[in-house]
C-alpha positions in Angstrom: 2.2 -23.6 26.8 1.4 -22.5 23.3 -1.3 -19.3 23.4 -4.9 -20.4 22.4 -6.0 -18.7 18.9 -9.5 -18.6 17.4 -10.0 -19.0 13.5 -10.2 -16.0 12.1 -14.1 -15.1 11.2 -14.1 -12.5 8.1 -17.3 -10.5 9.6 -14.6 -9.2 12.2 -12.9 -7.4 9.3 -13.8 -3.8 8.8 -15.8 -2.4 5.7 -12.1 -1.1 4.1 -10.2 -4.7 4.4 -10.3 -6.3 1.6 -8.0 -8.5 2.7 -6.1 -10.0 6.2 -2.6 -11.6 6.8 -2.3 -14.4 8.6 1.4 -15.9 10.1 2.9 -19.1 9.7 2.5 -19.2 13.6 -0.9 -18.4 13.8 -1.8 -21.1 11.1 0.5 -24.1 12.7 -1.1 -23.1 16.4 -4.3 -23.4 14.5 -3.9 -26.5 12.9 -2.3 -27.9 16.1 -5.1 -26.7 18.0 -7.9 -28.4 16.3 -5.9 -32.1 15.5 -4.1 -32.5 18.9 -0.8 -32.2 16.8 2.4 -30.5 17.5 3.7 -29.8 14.2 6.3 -27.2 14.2 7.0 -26.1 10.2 4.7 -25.4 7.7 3.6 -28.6 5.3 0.9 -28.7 2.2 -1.2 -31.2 5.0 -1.0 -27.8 7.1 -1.8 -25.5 4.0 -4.8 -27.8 2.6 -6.6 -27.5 6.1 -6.2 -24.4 6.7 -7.6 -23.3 2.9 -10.3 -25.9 3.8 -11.5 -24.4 7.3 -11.0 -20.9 5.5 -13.8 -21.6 3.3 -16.0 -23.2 5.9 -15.3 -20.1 7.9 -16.8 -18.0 5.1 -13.3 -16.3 4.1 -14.0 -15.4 0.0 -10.5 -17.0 -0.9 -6.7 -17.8 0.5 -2.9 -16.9 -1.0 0.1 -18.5 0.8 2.4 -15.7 0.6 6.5 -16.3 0.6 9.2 -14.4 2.5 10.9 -12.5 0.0 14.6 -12.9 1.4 13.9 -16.8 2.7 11.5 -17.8 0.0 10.0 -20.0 2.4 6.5 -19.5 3.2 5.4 -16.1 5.7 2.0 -17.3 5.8 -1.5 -16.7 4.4 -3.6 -14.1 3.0 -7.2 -14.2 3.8 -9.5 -12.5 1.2 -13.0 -10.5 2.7 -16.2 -11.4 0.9 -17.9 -8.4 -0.5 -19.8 -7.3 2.5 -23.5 -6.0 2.1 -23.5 -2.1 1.6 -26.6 0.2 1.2 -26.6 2.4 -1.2 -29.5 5.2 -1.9 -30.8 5.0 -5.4 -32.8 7.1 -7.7 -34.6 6.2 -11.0 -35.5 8.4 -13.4 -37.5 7.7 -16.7 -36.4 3.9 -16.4 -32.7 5.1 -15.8 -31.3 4.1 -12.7 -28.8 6.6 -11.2 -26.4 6.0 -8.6 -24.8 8.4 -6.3 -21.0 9.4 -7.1 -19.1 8.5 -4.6 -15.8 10.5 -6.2 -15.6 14.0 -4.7 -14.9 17.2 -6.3 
């Protein structure tokens, strides 16, 4: 029996990913998963739902990536929405000045 996978939900990304990989297996499980198939290779039916659900999911963007030695497809990057940050501010004289976050 195949193992049960959960879409993956960008706010479990941490504030340095800007970006997650996502197999070939993981996507087809997926996709089987959620249309009671039992598909077994990746197809553009396969890559069109998952880019579809991606976007419902709140992911910012998807890139199928391909195996460099195969040149068949590895799988999918996922890219992080820009997350919320605070930031401290200070304006002076009408000039708005940000803290540097570079160190000495």
């Amino acid at each position: 029996m195949p193992r049960n996978y959960v879409f993956p939900n960008p706010q479990n990304t941490q504030m340095k990913d800007n970006a997650v990989f996502c197999s070939n297996e993981r996507i087809i499980t997926l996709y089987n998963q959620a249309n009671g198939a039992d598909r077994k290779r990746m197809t553009d039916s396969i890559k069109d739902w998952f880019s579809d659900e991606a976007r419902k999911n709140g992911w910012a963007g998807v890139n199928y990536l391909r195996d460099s030695q195969t040149g068949h497809s590895a799988g999918c990057v996922l890219f992080v929405p820009p997350k919320k940050v605070d930031i401290q501010m200070h304006v002076e004289r009408n000039v708005l000045i940000l803290p540097n976050d570079e160190k000495p």
